[in-house]
C-alpha positions in Angstrom: -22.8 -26.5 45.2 -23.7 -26.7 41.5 -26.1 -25.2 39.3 -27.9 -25.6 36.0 -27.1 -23.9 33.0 -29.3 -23.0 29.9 -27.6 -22.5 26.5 -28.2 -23.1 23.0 -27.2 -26.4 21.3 -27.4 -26.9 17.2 -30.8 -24.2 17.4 -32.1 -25.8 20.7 -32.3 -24.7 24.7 -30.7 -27.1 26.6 -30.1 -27.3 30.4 -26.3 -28.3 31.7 -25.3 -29.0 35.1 -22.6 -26.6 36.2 -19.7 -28.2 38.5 -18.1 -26.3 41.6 -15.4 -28.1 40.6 -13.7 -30.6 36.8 -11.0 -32.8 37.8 -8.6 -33.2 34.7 -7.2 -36.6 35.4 -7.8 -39.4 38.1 -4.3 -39.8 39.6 -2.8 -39.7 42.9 -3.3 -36.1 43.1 -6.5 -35.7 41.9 -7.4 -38.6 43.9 -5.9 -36.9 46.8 -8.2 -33.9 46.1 -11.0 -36.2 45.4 -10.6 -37.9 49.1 -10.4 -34.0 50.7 -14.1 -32.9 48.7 -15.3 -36.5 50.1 -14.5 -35.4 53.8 -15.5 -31.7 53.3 -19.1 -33.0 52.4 -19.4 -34.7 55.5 -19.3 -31.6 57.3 -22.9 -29.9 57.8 -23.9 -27.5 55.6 -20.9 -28.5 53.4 -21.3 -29.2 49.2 -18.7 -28.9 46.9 -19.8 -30.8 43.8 -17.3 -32.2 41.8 -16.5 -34.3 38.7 -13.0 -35.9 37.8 -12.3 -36.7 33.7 -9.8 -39.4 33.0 -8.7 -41.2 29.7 -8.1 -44.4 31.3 -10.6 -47.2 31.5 -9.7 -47.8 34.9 -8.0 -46.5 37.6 -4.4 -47.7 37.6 -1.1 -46.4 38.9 2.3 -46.7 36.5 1.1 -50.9 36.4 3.5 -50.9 33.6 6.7 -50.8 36.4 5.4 -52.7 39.3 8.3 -54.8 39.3 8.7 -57.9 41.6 10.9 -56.6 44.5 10.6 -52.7 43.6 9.7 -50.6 46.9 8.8 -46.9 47.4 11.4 -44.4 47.8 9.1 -42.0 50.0 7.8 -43.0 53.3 4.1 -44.4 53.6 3.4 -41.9 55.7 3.1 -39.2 52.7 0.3 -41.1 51.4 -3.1 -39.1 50.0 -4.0 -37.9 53.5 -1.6 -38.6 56.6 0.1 -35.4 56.2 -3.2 -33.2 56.0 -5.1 -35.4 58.1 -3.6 -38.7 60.1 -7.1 -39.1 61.7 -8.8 -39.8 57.6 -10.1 -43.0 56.6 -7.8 -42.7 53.3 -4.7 -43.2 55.3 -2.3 -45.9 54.2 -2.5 -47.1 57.7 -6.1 -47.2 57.8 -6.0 -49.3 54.8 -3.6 -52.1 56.4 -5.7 -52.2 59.0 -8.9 -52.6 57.0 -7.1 -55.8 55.3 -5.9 -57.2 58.2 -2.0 -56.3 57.4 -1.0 -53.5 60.3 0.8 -55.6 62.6 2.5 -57.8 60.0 3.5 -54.5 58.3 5.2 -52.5 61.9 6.9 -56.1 62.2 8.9 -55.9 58.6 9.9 -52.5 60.6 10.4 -50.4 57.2 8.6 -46.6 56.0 9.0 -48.3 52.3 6.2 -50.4 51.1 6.7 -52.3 48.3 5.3 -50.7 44.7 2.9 -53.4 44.2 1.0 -52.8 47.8 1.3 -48.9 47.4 -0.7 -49.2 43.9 -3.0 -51.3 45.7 -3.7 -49.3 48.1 -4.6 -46.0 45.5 -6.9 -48.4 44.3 -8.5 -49.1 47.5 -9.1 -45.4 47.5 -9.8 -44.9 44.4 -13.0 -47.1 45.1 -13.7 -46.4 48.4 -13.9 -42.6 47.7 -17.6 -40.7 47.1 -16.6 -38.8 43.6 -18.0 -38.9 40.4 -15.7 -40.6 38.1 -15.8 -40.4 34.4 -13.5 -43.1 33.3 -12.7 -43.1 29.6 -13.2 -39.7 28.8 -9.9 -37.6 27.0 -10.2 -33.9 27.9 -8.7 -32.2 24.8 -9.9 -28.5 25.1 -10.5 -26.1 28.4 -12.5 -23.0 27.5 -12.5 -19.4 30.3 -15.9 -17.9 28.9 -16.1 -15.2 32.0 -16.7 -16.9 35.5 -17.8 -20.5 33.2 -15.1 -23.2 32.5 -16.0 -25.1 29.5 -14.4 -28.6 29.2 -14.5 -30.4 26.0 -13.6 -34.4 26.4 -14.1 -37.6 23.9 -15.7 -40.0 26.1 -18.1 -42.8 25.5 -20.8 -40.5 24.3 -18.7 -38.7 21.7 -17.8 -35.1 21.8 -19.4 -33.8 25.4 -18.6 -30.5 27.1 -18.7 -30.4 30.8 -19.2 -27.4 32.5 -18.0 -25.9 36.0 -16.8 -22.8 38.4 -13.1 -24.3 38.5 -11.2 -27.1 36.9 -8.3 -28.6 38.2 -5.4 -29.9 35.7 -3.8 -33.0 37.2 -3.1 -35.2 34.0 0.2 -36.5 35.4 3.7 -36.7 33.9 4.9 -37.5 29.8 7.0 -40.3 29.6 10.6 -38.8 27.9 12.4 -40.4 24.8 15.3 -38.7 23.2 14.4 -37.1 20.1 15.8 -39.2 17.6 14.2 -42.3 19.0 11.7 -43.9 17.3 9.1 -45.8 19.5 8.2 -49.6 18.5 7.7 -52.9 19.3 11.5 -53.6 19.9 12.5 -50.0 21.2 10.1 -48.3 24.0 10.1 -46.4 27.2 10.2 -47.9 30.5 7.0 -46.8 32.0 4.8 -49.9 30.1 7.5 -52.2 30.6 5.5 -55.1 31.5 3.0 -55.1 28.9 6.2 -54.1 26.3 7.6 -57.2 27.0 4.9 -59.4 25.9 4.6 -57.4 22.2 8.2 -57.9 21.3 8.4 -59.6 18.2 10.3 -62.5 19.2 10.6 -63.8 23.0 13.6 -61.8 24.1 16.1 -64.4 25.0 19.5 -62.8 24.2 20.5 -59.2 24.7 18.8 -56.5 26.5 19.7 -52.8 26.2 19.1 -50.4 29.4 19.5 -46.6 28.2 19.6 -44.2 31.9 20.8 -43.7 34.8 18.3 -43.3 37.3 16.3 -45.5 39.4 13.9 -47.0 36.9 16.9 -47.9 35.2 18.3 -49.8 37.9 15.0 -51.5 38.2 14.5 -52.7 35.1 18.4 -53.9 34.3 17.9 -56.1 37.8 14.2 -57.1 36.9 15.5 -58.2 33.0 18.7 -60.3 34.5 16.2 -61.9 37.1 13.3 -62.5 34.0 15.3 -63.9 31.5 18.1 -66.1 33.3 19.9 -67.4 30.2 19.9 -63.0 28.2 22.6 -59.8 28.4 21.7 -57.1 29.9 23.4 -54.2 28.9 23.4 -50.4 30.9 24.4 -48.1 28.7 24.9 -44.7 30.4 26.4 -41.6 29.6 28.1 -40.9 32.7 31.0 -42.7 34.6 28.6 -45.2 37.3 25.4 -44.7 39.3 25.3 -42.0 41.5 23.5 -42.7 45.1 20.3 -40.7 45.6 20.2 -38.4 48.6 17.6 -39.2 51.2 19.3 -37.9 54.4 17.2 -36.3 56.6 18.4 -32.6 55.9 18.3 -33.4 52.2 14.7 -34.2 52.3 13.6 -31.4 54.1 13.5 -30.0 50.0 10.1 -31.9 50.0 8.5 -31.1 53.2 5.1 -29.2 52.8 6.7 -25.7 54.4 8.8 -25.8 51.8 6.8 -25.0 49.2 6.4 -21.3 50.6 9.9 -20.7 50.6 10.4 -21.9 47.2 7.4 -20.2 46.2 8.5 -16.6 47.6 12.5 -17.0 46.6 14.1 -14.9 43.9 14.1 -17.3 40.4 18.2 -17.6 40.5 18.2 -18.9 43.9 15.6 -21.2 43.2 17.2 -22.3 40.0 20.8 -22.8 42.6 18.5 -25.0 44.7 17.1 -27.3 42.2 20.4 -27.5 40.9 22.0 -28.4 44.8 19.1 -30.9 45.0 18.7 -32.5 41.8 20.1 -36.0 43.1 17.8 -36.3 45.9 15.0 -37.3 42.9 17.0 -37.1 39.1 19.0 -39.7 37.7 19.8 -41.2 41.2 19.9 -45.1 42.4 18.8 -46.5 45.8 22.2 -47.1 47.7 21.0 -51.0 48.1 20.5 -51.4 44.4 23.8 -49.9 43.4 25.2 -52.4 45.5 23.4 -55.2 44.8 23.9 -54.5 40.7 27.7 -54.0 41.6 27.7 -57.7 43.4 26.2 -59.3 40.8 28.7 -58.1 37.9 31.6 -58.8 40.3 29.5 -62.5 41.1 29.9 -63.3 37.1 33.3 -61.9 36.5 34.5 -64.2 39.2 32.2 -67.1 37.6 33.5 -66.1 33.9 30.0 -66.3 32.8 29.2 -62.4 32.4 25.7 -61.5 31.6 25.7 -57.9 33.3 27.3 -55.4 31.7 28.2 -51.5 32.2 28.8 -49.3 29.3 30.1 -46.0 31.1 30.7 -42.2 30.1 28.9 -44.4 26.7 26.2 -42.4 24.3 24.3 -43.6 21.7 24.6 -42.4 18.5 22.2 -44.0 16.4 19.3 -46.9 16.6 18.3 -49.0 13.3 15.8 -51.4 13.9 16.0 -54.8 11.7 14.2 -57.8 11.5 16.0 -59.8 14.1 16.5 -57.3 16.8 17.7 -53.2 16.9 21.8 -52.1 16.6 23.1 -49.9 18.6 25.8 -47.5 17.4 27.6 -46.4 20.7 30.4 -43.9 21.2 32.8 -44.2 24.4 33.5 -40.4 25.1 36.5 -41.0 27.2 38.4 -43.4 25.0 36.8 -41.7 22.1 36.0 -45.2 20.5 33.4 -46.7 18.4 31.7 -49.8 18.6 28.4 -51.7 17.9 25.5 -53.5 20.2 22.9 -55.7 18.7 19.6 -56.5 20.9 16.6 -58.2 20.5 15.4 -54.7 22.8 16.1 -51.1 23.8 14.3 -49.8 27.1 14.7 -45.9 27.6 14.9 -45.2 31.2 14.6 -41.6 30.5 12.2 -39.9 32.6 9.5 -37.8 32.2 8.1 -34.0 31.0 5.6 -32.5 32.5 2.6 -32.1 31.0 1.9 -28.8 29.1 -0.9 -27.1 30.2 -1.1 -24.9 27.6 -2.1 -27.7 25.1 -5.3 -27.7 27.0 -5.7 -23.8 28.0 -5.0 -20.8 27.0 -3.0 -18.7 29.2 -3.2 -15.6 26.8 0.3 -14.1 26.1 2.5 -16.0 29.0 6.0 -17.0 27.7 7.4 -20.6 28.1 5.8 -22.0 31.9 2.8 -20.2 32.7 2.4 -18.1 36.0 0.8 -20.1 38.7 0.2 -18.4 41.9 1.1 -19.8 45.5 -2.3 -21.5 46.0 -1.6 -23.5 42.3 -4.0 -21.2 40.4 -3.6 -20.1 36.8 -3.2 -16.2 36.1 -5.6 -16.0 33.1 -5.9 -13.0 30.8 -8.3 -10.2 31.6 -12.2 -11.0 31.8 -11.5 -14.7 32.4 -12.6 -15.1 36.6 -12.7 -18.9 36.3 -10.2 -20.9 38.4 -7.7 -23.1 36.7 -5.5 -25.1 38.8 -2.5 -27.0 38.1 -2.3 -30.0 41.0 1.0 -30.6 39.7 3.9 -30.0 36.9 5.1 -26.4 39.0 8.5 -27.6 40.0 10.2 -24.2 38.6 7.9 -22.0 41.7 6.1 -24.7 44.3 10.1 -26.8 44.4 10.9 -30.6 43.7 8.4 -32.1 45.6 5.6 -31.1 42.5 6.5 -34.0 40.6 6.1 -36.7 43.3 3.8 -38.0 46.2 5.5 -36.2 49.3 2.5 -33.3 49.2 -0.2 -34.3 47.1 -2.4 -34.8 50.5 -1.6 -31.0 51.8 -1.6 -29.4 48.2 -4.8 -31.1 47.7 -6.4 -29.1 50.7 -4.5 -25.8 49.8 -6.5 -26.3 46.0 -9.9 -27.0 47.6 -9.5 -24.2 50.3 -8.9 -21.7 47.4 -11.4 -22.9 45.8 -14.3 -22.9 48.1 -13.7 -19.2 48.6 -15.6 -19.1 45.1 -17.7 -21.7 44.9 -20.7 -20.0 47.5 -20.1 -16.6 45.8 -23.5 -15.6 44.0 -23.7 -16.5 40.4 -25.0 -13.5 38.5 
């Protein structure tokens, strides 16, 4: 359990409460780790205290993309606790049942909720969970001063430092843009599409522009044709159609929690042959429905003559000038090797994510490029520093593909807490 702490403030003794554990973000994995302390404590002479830090007012999941008719590509089943525990109250089942829902949701007989429900259902959690929750509060500097971890955060109060045994890093995934792109009112990424919409300058009636080729692309060209019944909406990708993503059985065996050991303990070229076999079973792949259903409607409006779906193939852009009507494009077809020119009232980059550098928050002493994480997600700091830093997330390069997604937050959760709880009864000296 925690402690207090006496140090020296601006000339004056002060007394700080010491954390067993600092939560670096409030997102589905750190809620996941928040829901494993919350059933820990109920044992008996259980008491990990913890504290989770997040720059959000409020807890919300990607509400930017809950798109009317988007569903979840990964079965309910790897919610925040199922896989570590099916018996836990945090279960997606246990929270259709607590709303009433269960039966209706066997009878639509699918593993894919829709996006909307799912998010609803991390919030359910995210208020039904016993953890201290710091909302609005921006960690911007972690400190190893010997066994101590010293978080420094903007919050409410102003500049505050939080202090603990072990801080875990979850702040979630950067939303990508391609270098030259300038971010605005009329050109943005996909992840805030929603609230986007409503800042473009003028009511987009006409064009649309759709840069990607993955699944968030695919949503947002059918949610734009569907919002705005009288615009274009144009795909512009840079290679020859949508590919399928891979979620047969055998395929998705990359995500499976036992995975993660053999990742983990593979020589680095036959995990880099892996992620390069697998790649389409999460990157720049569409569900095989919505491929299809995009594909219908283009054919639909080619048989109608009224086109308002289009597909710019094997297509790059090579620059973006925004004017005071709407931005053009300057696109290159590199098959035909021709030249032409798209105007839009907006550009929405479907272009993934990054994930998050944890070396803009710590430092890892003289590690090149990612730093080394060991099995159980834990930092290797330089000498003298015994604190634990943990990464719930961003290790796709040594824990495999499944780092970046749902499928193990609930067992990684438990494989953090377990290491840390080793520490957290040691004696303090």
């Amino acid at each position: 359990m925690g402690y207090s702490l006496r140090h020296t403030t601006n000339g004056a003794d002060v007394a700080a409460h010491v954390y067993d554990l600092i939560g670096v973000g409030f997102g589905p994995s750190n809620l996941a780790l928040a829901t494993v302390v919350h059933e820990r404590n109920q044992i008996a002479g259980t008491r990990i205290d913890a504290v989770f830090l997040e720059a959000k007012a409020q807890f919300g999941w990607h509400p930017g993309m809950l798109l009317p008719g988007s569903s979840m590509q990964i079965s309910f089943a790897k919610d925040l606790a199922t896989l570590r525990n099916p018996r836990s109250e945090f279960t997606f089942l246990n929270y259709l049942h607590e709303h009433g829902r269960i039966v209706d949701f066997v009878n639509l007989q699918t593993f894919f909720p829709s996006r909307q429900e799912f998010a609803d259902y991390l919030r359910w959690a995210a208020d039904r969970v016993e953890a201290e929750v710091r909302y609005g509060t921006r960690v911007v500097q972690v400190d190893c001063v010997g066994e101590l971890v010293e978080v420094t955060c903007h919050g409410p109060g102003g500049v505050t430092t939080v202090y603990g045994k072990n801080v875990v890093v979850a702040p979630g995934l950067v939303p990508k843009l391609p270098e030259s792109v300038t971010p605005s009112a009329r050109v943005f990424h996909n992840h805030r599409l929603l609230e986007h919409l409503g800042q473009v300058p003028s009511r987009p009636h006409g064009r649309f522009a759709v840069v990607g080729a993955g699944q968030s692309a695919g949503e947002v060209i059918r949610f734009l044709h569907s919002q705005y019944p009288e615009a274009e909406v144009h795909s512009i990708i840079s290679r020859f159609g949508f590919s399928p993503s891979d979620d047969s059985p055998y395929a998705n065996r990359v995500f499976d929690p036992d995975t993660v050991d053999r990742w983990y303990g593979a020589a680095e070229p036959v995990r880099e042959r892996m992620m390069s076999y697998h790649r389409g079973t999460n990157y720049s792949a569409v569900d095989g429905e919505l491929i299809a259903e995009l594909f219908r409607r283009e054919y639909e409006e080619k048989v109608a003559g009224q086109r308002r779906q289009f597909v710019h193939n094997a297509t790059r852009i090579d620059s973006v000038t925004e004017q005071d009507d709407g931005v053009r494009l300057e696109l290159f077809d590199t098959m035909d090797q021709r030249r032409g020119a798209l105007t839009v009232d907006a550009v929405v980059y479907a272009t993934g994510f990054r994930s998050f550098d944890v070396t803009e928050l710590v430092d890892v002493g003289a590690a090149v490029g990612k730093p080394p994480v060991e099995r159980d997600y834990r930092l290797r700091l330089p000498a003298g520093q015994t604190c634990g830093v943990y990464l719930n997330g961003g290790v796709e390069e040594t824990h495999g593909l499944s780092s970046s997604l749902l499928s193990v937050v609930a067992v990684r959760a438990a494989e953090i807490l377990d290491s840390i709880i080793v520490g957290v009864h040691a004696p303090v000296s």
